[in-house]
ZAMARGU-4260 file (C-alpha; in steps of 0.2 Angstrom, whole numbers, plus 5000, padded with zeros to 4 digits):
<rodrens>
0) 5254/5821/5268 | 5256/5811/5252 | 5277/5812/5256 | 5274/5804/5273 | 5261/5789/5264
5) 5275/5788/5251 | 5288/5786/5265 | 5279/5773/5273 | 5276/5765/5258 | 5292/5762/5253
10) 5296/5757/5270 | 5284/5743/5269 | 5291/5739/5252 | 5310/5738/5261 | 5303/5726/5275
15) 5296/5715/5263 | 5311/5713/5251 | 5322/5712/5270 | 5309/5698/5274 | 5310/5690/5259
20) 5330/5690/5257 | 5329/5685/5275 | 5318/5671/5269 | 5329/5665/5254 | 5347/5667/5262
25) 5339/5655/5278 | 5332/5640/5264 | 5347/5643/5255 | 5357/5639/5268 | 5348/5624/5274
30) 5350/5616/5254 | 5369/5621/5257 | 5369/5611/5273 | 5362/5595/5264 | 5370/5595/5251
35) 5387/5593/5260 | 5383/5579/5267 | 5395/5563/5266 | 5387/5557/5251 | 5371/5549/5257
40) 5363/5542/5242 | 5380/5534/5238 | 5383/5519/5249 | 5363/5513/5250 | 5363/5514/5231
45) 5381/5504/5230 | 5374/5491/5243 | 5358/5489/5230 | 5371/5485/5217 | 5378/5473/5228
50) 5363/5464/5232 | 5355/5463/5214 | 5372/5454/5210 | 5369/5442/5224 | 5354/5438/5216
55) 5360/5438/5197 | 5346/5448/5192 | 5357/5459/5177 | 5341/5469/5175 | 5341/5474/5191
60) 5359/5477/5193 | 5359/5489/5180 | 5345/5498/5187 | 5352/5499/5204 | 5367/5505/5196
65) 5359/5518/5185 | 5353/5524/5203 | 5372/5523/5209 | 5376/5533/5195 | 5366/5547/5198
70) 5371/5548/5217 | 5389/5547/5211 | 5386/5563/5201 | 5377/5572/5213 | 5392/5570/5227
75) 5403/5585/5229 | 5420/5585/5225 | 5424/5589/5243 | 5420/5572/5247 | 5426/5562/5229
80) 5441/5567/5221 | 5439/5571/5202 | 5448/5553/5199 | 5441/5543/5210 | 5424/5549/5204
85) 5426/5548/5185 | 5433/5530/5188 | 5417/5528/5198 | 5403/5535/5186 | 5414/5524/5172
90) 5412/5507/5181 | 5396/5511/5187 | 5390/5516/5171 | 5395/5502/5161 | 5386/5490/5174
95) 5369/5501/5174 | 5372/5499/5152 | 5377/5480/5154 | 5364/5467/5154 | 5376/5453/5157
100) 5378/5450/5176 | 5398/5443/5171 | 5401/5458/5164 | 5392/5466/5176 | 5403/5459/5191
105) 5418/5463/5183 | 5415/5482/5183 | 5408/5479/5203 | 5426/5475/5206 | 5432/5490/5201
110) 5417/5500/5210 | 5421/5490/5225 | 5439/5497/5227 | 5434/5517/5223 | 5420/5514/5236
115) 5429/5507/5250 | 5443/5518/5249 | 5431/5532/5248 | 5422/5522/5263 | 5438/5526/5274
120) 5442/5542/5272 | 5423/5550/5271 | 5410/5546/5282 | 5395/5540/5271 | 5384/5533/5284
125) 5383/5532/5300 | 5382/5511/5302 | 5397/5503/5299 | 5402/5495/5284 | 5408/5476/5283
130) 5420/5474/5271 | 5422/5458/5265 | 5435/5447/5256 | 5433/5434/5241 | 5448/5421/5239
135) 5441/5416/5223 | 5441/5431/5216 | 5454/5440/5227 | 5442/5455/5227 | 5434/5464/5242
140) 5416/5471/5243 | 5406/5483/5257 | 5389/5476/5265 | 5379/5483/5276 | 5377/5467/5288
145) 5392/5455/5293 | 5384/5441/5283 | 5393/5434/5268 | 5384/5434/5252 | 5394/5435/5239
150) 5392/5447/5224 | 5405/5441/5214 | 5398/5422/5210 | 5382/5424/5218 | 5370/5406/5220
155) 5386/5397/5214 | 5397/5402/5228 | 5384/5413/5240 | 5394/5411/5255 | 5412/5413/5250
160) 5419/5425/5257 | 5424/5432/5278 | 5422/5450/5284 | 5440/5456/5283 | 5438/5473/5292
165) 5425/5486/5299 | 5423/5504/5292 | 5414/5516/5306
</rodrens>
């Protein structure tokens, strides 16, 4: 009798630790599934930059860009190539540890460039992106919407600029 309870038991113990793996590999997966996705953090935190340079708010920028930083790292190397994504966590990096907005906007340039290459040859988002051209400062940016505001001279020269091309 106690060799049949022991059996039964143990079976028990097998379908729980069945149920549980079963559990695990299943959330597993599910994280695997999200976490290859295009970047999503990447684009909405590039635009934030963008738009806090619009305004001249360095603080701001800097925070945004701290956040840019951190979606930046978190994208798989699937999607960003170890080049483009040092140069990336670089330029971002020294905007998010800037507090002037010049300075700022120069390393924006270079952010601009690694992001809208990256733009065109991985999805990031669904919506298409806009991006736009500066003659004054012969530098392109992405935005989110086809209207220009400018992130390169900000108040000073808000609408300069034309939409040059469309990433979908």
């Amino acid at each position: 009798m106690e060799t049949l309870q022991f059996k039964t038991n143990i079976k028990k113990v097998l379908l729980l630790i069945a149920l549980i793996a079963t559990a695990f590999a299943q959330t597993g997966f599910a994280q695997h599934e999200h976490t290859t996705d295009k970047a999503p953090g990447l684009l909405p935190s590039y635009y934030n930059v963008k738009d806090a340079l619009v305004t001249g708010d360095a603080a701001l920028a800097a925070t945004k860009a701290a956040e840019l930083v951190r979606a930046i790292a978190d994208t798989d190397e699937k999607t960003i190539n170890k080049s483009a994504k040092e140069s990336l966590l670089k330029h971002a990096g020294m905007i998010a540890a800037s507090k002037d907005i010049k300075n700022q906007r120069e390393h924006f340039q270079a952010v601009s460039e690694d992001v809208i290459a990256l733009t065109k040859t991985a999805k990031l988002s669904d919506a298409p992106a806009y991006q736009m051209y500066c003659p004054m400062k012969k530098s392109n940016w992405l935005s989110s919407e086809k209207t220009v505001k400018n992130p390169y001279y900000g108040s000073a020269m808000l609408t300069c600029g034309k939409v040059v091309g469309t990433i979908k």
